[in-house]
Backbone bond lengths (Angstrom), bond angles and torsions (degrees), N, CA, C in turn:
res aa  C-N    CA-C-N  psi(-1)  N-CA   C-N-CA  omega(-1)  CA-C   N-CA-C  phi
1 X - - - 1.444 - - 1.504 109.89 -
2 X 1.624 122.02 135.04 1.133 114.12 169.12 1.564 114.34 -69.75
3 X 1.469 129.89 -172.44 1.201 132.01 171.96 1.607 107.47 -122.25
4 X 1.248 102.55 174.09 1.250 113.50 178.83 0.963 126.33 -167.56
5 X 2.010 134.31 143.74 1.312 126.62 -158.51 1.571 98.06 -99.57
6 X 1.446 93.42 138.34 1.820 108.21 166.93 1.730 106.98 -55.75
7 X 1.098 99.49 -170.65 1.956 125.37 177.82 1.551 88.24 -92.41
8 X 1.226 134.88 -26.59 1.473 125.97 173.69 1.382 102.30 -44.92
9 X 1.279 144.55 -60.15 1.461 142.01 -126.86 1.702 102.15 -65.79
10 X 1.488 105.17 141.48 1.401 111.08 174.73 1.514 117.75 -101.41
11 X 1.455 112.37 22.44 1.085 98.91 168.19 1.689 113.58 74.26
12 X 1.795 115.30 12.55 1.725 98.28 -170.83 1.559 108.86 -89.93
13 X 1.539 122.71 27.56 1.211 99.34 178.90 1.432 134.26 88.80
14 X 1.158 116.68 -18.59 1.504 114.46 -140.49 2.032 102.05 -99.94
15 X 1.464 85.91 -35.04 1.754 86.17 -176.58 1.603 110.75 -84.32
16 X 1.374 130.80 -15.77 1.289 105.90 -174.39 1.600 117.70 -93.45
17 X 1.164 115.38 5.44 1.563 115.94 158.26 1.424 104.21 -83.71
18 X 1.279 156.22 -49.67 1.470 174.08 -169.93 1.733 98.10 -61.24
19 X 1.294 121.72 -24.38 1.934 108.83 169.76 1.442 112.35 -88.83
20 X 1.449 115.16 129.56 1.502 118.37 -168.52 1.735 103.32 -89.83
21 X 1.623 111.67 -2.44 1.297 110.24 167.92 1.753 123.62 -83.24
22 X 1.741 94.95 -19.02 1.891 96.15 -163.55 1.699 108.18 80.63
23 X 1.323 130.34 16.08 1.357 144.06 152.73 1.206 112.85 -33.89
24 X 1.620 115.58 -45.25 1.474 103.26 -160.06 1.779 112.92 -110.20
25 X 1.043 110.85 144.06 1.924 111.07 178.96 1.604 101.23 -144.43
26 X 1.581 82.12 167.01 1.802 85.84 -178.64 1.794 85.56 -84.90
27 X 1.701 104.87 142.92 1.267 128.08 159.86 1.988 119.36 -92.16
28 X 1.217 115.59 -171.47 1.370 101.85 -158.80 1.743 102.18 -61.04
29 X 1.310 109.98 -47.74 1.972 118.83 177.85 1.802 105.91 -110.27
30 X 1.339 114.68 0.41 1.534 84.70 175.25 1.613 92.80 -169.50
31 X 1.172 130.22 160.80 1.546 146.29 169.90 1.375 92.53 -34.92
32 X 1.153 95.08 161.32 1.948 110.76 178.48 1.392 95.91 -166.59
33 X 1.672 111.33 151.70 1.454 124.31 158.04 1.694 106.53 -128.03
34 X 1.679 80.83 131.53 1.128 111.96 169.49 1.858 109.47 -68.93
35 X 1.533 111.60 109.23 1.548 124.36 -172.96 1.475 108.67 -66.13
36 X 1.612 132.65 -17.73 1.405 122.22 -173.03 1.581 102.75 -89.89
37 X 1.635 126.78 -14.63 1.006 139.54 -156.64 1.809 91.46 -103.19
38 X 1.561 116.82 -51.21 1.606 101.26 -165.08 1.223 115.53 -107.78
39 X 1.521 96.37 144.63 1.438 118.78 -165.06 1.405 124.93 -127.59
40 X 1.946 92.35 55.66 1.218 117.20 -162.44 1.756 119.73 14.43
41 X 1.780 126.54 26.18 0.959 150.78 162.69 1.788 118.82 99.00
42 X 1.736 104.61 -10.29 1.633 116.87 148.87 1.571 95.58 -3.63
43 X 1.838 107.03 102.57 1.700 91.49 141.25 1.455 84.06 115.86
44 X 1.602 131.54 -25.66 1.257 130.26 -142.55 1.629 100.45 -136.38
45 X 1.462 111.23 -72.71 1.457 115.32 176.54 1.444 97.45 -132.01
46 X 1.576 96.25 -177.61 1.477 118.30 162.41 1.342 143.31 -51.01
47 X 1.525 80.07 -70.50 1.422 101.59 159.91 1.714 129.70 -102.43
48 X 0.821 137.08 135.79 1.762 129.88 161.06 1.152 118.89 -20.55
49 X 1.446 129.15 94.51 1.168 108.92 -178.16 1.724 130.03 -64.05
50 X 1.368 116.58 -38.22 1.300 100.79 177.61 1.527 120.31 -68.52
51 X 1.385 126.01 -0.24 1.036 92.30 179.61 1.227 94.32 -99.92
52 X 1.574 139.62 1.12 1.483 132.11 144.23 1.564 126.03 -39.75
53 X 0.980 103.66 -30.20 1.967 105.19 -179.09 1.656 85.32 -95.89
54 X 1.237 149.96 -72.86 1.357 139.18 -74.61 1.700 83.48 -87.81
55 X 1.121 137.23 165.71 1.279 129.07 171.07 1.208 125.59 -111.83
56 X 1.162 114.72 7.87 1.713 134.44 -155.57 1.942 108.62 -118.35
57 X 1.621 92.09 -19.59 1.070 116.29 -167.41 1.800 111.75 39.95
58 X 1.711 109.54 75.79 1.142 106.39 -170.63 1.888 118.17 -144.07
59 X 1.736 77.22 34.89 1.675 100.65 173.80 1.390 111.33 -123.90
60 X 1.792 106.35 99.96 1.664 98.32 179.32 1.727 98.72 -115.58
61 X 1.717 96.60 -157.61 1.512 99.45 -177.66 1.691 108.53 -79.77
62 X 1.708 107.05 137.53 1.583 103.72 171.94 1.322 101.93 -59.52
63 X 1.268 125.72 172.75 1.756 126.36 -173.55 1.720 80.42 -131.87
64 X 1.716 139.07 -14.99 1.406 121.74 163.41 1.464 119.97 -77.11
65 X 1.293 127.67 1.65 1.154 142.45 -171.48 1.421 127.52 -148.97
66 X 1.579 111.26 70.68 1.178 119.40 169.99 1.821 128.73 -104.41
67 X 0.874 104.42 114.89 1.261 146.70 -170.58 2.083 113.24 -85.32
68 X 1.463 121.22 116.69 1.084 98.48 179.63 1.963 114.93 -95.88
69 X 1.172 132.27 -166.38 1.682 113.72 174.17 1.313 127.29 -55.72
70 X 1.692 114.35 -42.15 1.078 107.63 -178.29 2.016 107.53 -87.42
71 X 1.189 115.89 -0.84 1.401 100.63 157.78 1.275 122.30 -68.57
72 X 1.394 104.65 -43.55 1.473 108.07 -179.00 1.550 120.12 -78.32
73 X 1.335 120.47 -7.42 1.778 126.69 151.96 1.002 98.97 -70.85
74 X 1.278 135.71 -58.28 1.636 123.80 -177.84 1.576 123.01 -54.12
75 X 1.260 117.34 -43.39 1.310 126.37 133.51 1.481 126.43 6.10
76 X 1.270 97.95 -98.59 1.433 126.99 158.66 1.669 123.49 -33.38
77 X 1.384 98.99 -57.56 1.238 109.62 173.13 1.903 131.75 -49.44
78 X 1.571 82.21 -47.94 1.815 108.51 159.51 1.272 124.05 -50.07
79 X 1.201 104.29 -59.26 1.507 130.19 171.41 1.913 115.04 -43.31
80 X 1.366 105.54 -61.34 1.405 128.65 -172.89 1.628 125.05 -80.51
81 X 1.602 92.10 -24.62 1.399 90.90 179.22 1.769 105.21 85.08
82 X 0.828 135.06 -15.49 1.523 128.24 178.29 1.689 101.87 -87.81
């Protein structure tokens, strides 16, 4: 499943340097991830990183974009070139 930030987000910056895909950008009022790009970090880390920094805790799973592991390695895989 990709992720995605709520209407919570304050805007601090902190998660879109922290995606090793480039998933995340500022949207018109708040961060957004792009779902063909994230791969809830499959391939990369453990855990997700932004929702490791985010402080608001206001990055969960999209529920329009579910994705199982090995989609999202394949994902990844696309993405990375490996």
């Amino acid at each position: 499943m990709a992720l995605m930030i709520t209407d919570e987000c304050i805007n601090c910056d902190v998660c879109e340097p922290e995606c090793p895909n480039g998933a995340i950008y500022m949207g018109e009022e708040i961060y957004e991830i792009d779902p063909e790009l994230c791969t809830e970090c499959v391939g990369h880390y453990e855990e997700q990183q932004c929702v490791e920094v985010c402080p608001v805790d206001c990055i969960i799973v999209d529920p329009e974009h579910t994705e199982t592991e090995e989609e999202l390695r394949a994902k990844y895989e696309r993405i990375t070139g490996e």
